[in-house]
Backbone bond lengths (Angstrom), bond angles and torsions (degrees), N, CA, C in turn:
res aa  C-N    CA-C-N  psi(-1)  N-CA   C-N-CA  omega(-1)  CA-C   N-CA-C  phi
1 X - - - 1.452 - - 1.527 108.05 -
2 X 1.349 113.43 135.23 1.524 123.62 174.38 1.353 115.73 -58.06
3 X 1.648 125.97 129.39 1.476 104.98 166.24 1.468 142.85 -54.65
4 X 1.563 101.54 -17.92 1.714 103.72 160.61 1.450 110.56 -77.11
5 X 1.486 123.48 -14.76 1.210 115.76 -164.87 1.779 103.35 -79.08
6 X 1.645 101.92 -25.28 1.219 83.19 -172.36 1.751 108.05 -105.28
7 X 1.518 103.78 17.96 1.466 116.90 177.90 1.563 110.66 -63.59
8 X 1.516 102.80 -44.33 1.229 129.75 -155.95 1.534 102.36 -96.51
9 X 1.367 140.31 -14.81 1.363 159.45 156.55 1.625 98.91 -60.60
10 X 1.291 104.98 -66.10 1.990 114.11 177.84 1.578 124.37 -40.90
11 X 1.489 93.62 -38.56 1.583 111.90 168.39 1.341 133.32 -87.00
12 X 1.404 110.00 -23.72 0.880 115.80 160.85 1.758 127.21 -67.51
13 X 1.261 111.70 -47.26 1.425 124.16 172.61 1.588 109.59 -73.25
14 X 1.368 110.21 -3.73 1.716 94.33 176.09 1.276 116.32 73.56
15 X 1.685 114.78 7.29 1.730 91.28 175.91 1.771 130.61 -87.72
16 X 1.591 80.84 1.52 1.773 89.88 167.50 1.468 98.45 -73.73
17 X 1.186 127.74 -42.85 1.689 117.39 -160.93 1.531 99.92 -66.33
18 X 1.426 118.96 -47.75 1.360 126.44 -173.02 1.036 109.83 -72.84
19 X 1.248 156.43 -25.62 1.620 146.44 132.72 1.600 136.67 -32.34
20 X 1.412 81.52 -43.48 1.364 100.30 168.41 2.061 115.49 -68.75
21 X 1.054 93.57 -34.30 1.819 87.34 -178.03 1.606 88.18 -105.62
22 X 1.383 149.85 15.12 1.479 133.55 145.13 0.917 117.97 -84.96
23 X 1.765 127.77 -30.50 0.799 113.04 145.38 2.013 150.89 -67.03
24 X 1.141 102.64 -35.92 1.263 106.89 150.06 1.524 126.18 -32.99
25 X 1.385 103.03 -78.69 1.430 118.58 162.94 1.975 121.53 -31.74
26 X 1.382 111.18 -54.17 1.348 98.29 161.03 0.787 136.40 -92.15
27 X 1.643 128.34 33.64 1.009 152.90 149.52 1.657 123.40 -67.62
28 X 1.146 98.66 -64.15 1.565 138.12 160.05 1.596 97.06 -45.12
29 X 1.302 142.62 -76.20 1.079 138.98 -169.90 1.233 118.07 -75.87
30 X 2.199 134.20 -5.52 1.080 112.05 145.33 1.305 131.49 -106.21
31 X 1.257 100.41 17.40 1.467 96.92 159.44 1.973 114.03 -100.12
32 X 1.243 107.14 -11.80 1.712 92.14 140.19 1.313 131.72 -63.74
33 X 1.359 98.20 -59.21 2.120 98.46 172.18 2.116 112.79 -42.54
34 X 1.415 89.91 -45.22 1.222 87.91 170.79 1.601 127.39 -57.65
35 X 1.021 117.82 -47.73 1.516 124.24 179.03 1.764 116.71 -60.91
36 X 1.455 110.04 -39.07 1.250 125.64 -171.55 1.381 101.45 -83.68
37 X 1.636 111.01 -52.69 1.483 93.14 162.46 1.469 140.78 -32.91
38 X 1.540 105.97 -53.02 1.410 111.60 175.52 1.709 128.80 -74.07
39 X 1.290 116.96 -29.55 1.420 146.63 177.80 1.859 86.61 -69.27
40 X 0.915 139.48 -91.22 1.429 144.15 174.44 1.452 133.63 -48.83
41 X 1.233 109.75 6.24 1.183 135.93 -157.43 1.741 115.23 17.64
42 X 1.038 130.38 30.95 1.670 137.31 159.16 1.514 118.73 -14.05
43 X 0.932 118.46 155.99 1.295 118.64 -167.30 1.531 110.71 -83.64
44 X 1.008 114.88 156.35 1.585 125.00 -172.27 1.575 115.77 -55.06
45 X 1.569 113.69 -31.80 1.517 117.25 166.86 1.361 121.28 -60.64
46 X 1.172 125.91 1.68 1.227 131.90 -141.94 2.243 92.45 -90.31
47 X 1.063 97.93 -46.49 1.576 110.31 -167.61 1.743 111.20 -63.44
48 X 1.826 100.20 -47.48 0.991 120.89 164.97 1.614 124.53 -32.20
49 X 1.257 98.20 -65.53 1.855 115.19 178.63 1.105 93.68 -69.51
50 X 1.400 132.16 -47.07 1.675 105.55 168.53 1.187 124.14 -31.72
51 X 1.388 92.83 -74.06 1.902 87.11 -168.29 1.150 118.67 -69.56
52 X 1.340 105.40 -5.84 1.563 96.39 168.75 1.633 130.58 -81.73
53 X 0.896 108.79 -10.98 1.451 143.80 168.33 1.249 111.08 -73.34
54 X 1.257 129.33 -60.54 1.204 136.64 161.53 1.499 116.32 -43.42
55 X 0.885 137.10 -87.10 1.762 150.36 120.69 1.798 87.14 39.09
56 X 1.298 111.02 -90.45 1.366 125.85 -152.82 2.287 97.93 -63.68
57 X 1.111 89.10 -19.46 1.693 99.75 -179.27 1.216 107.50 65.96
């Protein structure tokens, strides 16, 4: 498959758009963990399992 061929496959299915707001989005949600982490003082694993969580989707 051509690399435009599958440029134009990517766009078509929308998974640039949908990356784009998961990523956003877990963005958005570790810098909550982050805040609450620190405000609550939570344990240091706390960020970790985030992103790992995130990661796993």
């Amino acid at each position: 498959m051509s690399e435009i061929g599958l440029l134009a496959r990517l766009k078509r299915a929308r998974i640039v758009q949908v990356l784009v707001v998961y990523l956003g989005a877990s963005w958005a949600i570790l810098q909550v963990a982050e805040t609450l982490q620190e405000s609550l003082s939570l344990p240091a694993w706390v960020m970790p399992v985030a992103i790992l969580l995130l990661l796993i989707g």
